[in-house]
N, C-alpha and C positions, 0 to 999 in steps of 0.2 A: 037357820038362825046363826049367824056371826058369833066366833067364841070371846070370851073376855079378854081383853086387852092385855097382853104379856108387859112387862116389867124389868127392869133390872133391879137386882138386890139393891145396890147400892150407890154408892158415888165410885168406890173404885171399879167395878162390875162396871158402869157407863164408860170411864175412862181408859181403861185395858182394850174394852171392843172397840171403841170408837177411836183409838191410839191404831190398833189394831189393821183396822178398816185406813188408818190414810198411809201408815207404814207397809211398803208395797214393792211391789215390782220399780216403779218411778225413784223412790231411795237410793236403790241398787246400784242401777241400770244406766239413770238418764243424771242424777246430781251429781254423782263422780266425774261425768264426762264434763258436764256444763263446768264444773266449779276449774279444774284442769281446761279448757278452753278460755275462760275465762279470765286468768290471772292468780287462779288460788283464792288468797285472803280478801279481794278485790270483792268476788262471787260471795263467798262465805259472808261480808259483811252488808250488802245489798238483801242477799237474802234471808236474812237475820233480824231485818228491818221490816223487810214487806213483809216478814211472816207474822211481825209482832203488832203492825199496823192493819194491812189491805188484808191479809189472812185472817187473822184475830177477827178483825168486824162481818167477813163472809161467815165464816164458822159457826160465832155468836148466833148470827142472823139465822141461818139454818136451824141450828137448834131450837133457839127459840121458836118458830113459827112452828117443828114439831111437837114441842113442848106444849105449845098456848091448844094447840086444835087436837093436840093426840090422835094424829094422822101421821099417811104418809103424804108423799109430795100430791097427787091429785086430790084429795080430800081435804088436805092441810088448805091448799091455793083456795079449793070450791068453799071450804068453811070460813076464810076471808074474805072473800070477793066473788061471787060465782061468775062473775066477768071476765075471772081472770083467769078460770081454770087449765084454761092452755097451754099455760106455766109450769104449771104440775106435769101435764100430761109430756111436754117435750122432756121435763125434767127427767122422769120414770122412761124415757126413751133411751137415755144416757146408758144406764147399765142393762136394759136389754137389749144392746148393741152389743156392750165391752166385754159382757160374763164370757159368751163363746168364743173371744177370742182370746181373753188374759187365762180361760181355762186352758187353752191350748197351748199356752205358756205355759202353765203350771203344770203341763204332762213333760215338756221337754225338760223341765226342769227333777222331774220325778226321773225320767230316764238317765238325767248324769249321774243324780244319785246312785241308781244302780251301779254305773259305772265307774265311778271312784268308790265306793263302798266296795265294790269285787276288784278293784286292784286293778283297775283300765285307767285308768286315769291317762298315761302318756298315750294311750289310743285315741283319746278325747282332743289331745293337744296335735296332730293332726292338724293339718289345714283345712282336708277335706273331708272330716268325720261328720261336723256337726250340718254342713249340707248334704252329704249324703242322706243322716238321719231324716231328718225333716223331708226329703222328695220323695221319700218315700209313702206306701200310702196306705200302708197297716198296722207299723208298729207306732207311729204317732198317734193313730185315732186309739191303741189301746192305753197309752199314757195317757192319754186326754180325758176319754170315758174311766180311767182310776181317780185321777182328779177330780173329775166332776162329780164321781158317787161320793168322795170321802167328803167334798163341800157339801153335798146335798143330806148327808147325813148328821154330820152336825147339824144343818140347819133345821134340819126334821125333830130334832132334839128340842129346839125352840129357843125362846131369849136367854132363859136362865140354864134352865141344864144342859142348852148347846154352846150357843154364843159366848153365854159372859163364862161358862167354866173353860170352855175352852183356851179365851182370850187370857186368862188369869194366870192355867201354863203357858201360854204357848209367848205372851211375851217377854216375861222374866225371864223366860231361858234363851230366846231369841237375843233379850239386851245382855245377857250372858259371855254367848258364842258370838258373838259383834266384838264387846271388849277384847273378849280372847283371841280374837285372830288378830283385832290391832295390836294390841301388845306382840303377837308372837311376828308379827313384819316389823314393826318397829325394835325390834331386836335383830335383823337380818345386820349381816355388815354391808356398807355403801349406800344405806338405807336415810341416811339424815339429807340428800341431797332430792331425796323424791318428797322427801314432807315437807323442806324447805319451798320444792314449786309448786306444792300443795295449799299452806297454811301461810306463805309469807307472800305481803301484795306487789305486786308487780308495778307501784304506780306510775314508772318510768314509762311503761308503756301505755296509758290513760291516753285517752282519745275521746270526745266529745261522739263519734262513731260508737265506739269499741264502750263506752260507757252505756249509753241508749241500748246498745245489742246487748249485753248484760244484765240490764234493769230488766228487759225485756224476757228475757230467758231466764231470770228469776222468777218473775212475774207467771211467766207460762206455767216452770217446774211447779207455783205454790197449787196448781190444778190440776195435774199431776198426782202431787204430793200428799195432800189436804183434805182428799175426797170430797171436794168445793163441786157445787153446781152439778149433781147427780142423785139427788133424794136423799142420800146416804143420810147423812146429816139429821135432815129431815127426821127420817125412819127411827134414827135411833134417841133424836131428841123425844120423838113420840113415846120411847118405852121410859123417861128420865123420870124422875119422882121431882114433884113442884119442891121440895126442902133442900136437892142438890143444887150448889152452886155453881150456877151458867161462866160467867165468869171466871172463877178458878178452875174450871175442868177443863175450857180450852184452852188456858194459861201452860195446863197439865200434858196436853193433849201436842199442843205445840210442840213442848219441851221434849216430851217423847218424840214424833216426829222428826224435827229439827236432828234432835241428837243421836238419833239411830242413822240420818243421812249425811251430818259433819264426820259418823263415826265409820260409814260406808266408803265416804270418799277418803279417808283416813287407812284405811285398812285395802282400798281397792289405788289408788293414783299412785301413792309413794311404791306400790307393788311392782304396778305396771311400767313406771317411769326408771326400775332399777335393773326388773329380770324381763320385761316387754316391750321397751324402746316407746311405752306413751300410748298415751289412749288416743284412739284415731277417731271413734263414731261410739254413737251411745247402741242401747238396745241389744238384741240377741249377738250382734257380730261384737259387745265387749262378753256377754256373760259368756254365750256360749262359744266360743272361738278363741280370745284374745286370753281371756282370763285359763283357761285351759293351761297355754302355753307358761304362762305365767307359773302355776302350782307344778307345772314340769318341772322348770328349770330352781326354784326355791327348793333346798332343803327342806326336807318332812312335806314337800307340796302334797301327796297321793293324799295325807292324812289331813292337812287345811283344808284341802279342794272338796273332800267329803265334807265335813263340816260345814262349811262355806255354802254348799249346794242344799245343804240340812237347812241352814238357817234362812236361806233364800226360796223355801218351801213353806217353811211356817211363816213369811210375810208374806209370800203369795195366796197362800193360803186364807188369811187374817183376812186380807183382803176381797178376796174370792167370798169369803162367809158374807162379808156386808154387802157386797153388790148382791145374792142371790137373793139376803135376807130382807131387801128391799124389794127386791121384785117380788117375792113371795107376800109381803105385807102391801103391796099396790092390789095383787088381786087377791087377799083378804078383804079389804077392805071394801074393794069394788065389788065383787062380788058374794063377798060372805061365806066363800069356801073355806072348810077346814087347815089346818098346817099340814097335814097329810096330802090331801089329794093334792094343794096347791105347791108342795114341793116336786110329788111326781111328775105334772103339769108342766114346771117350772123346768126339771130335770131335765126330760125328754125333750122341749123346745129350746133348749141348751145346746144337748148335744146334738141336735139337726141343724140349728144355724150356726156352730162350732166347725161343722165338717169342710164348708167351702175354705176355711182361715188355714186348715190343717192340709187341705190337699190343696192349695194355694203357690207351694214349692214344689208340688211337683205333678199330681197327674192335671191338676187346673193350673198351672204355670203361666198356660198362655193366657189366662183371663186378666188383664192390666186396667182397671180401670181407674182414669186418671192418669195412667201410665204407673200406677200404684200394683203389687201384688194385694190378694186380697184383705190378709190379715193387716197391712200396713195402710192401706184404704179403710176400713172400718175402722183403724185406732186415729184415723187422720179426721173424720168425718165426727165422732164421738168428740175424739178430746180436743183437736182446732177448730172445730166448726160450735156442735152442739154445745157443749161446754160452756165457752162463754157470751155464746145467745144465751143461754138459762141466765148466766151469773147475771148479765148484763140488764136482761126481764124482773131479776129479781130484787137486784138493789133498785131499777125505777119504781117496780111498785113498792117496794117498803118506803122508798123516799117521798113520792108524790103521792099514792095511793093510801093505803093506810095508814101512813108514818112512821117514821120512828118511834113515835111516841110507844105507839101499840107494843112493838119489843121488848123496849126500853123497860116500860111496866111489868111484864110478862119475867125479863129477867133479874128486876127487883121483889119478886114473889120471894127469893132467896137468902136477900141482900143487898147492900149497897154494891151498885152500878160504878164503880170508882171511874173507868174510863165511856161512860154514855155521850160526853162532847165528843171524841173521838171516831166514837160509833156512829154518832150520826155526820158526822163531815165524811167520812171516808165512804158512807153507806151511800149517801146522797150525793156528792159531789166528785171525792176521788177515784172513786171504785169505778164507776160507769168511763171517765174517761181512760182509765187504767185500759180494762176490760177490752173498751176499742180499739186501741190499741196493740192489745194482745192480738184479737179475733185478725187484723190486716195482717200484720205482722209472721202470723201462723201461717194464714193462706199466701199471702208473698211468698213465704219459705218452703212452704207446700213445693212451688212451681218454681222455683230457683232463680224470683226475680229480688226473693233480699235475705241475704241468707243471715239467720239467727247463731 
């Protein structure tokens, strides 16, 4: 017998986890580089727009269809339409892909800590540290297997005394140590000249090209970004009480979001552009390699770079919690196991499909598929491929298949609906040609025939 449907306390309790869950690795990692490749203020203001628009109405969407069926993504689809259930099912595909390999992120990321926390820090800034680390093929999987117990335990904790107490510390102090490190680079001297090509737009150099690759790679980041098109959503719209307001939480949800990654590129590009000569490429080669060098050569860096690496563990982490928590409530749901067994379950087929991502640098090296290492083929396969096939499956069926209408009602259970025209144009019409765009565009760039 299936236990009662967990909960969250409240409206903030939904909005901290669910803040939580889309403030990530992607924040960090990938909007600092794009917004700095971009033009600065150029990127910032594209992306400000699709997050308030094509974001907004995906989010919405998600939640709701949790909210109406108090499901997660396969129960939620099969209690709409059981035609449709395939939706669900690719959906819940999404983070049992991504968990084992952004876990494995979150172990490298527990290892710097070590390491600027015992005063290695210029060890780390090295050229050849952070590939060493990683080819190797024991001390990674035991940061990985750290990470994945301390996710797995929270989550065994359950909605209320895992997820949402945890979300409650772990982001406030998160948007804490963010502020604090900007402020403490924004006080560096020769430092107004890295915020200047950060925050100020470029538009001299606008291009009909250079604008399209931009829209495009906002477009990409808000999925990324936003935990769009992976159950997540879903899962957590399923624990929201029908009294909270759909509308205002992702207004909230955004906000956080949005200002934890204007705040990253803030504290990370004007850094890199003053004591690192520029960000060259997103992902592991800025955090763990570029950024290194970076906290070398700044004053007080040994004591940022901890911090920095602190704060960059509890948004992996946030993250980390809602992808597993999602998977754990697919096979609640589907099968009617306990939170118990179904974290263990969950646990253990983590860290088995985690292991090829981790030995991927070095003892499986030679495994390339796609001409990809493997951890960077399963984040290419997830997030450019699956990703927005779901989004794209999902705004057609709320558009042609159930309607709008069905949401729209669901999210005025609450409230008025202020922007419901908007939701339904962008659900039905913008979104889908968006999406397609994204989906070419990704795989073009996959294979370096159009580069984003």
């Amino acid at each position: 017998m299936s236990e009662k449907r967990s909960s969250f306390t409240g409206k903030i309790g939904f909005i901290l986890a669910a803040a939580g869950s889309a403030v990530g690795l992607g924040n960090i990692w990938r909007f600092p580089y794009l917004a700095a490749k971009y033009g600065g203020g150029i990127f910032l203001l594209v992306y400000v727009l699709l997050a308030l628009t094509f974001g907004f109405a995906l989010m919405c969407a998600e939640i709701a269809i949790g909210r109406k069926t108090g499901k997660s993504a396969i129960g939620a689809f099969h209690d709409l339409n059981k035609k449709y259930t395939f939706i669900g099912v690719l959906a819940s595909a999404v983070p049992i892909i991504i968990l084992p390999y952004y876990a494995v992120i979150g172990g490298w990321v527990t290892k710097y800590i070590t390491v600027f926390v015992s005063g290695q820090g210029a060890a780390a800034a090295d050229g050849s540290y952070f590939g060493g680390f990683v080819s190797q093929s024991v001390e990674p999987l035991v940061f990985f297997l750290i990470f994945m117990a301390v996710t797995a335990l929270i989550v065994l904790f359950g909605v209320e005394k895992g997820i949402e107490k945890v979300s409650k510390f772990m982001m406030p102090l998160l948007v804490v140590m963010t502020i604090g490190i900007v402020i403490y680079v924004l006080c560096q001297p020769g430092i107004g000249a890295g915020v200047k090509a950060y925050l100020v737009p470029d538009f001299a150099s606008i291009t009909a090209t250079s604008l399209t690759k931009t829209i495009l790679g906002a477009m990409g980041q808000l999925f990324y970004s936003m935990s769009l098109a992976m159950g997540i959503m879903i899962t957590y719209g399923s624990y929201m009480k029908k009294e909270d307001h759909i509308e205002k939480s992702v207004h909230q949800i955004e906000l956080f979001d949005t200002g934890i990654a204007i705040l990253a590129g803030l504290m990370i590009v004007p850094a890199a552009t003053v004591f690192g000569g520029g960000i060259e490429k997103p992902g592991p080669g800025l955090m763990f390699s570029a950024l290194p060098v970076v906290f070398d050569k700044m004053p007080g860096g040994h004591i940022v770079g901890a911090v920095f690496f602190i704060l960059v563990l509890f948004a992996a982490l946030t993250s980390s919690i809602s992808l597993m928590e999602t998977i754990v409530s697919i096979f609640c749901d589907k099968f009617g196991w306990n939170r118990k067994v179904t974290c263990l379950v969950v646990f253990l087929g983590c860290l088995a499909l985690g292991v090829p991502s981790s030995l991927g640098f070095g003892l499986w090296s030679h495994i390339l598929p796609l001409g990809m290492d493997l951890l960077t083929f399963f984040d290419f396969i997830s997030n450019s491929v699956m990703m927005p096939i779901v989004a794209l499956l999902t705004c057609l069926f709320i558009g042609f298949v159930i309607k709008p209408v069905t949401l729209v009602e669901e999210i005025e259970q609450s409230g008025r609906f202020k922007l419901k025209k908007l939701f339904t144009v962008v659900i039905k019409y913008v979104a889908p040609i968006c999406i397609v765009l994204i989906l070419i565009s990704s795989v073009l760039d996959a294979f370096g025939l159009f580069k984003i």
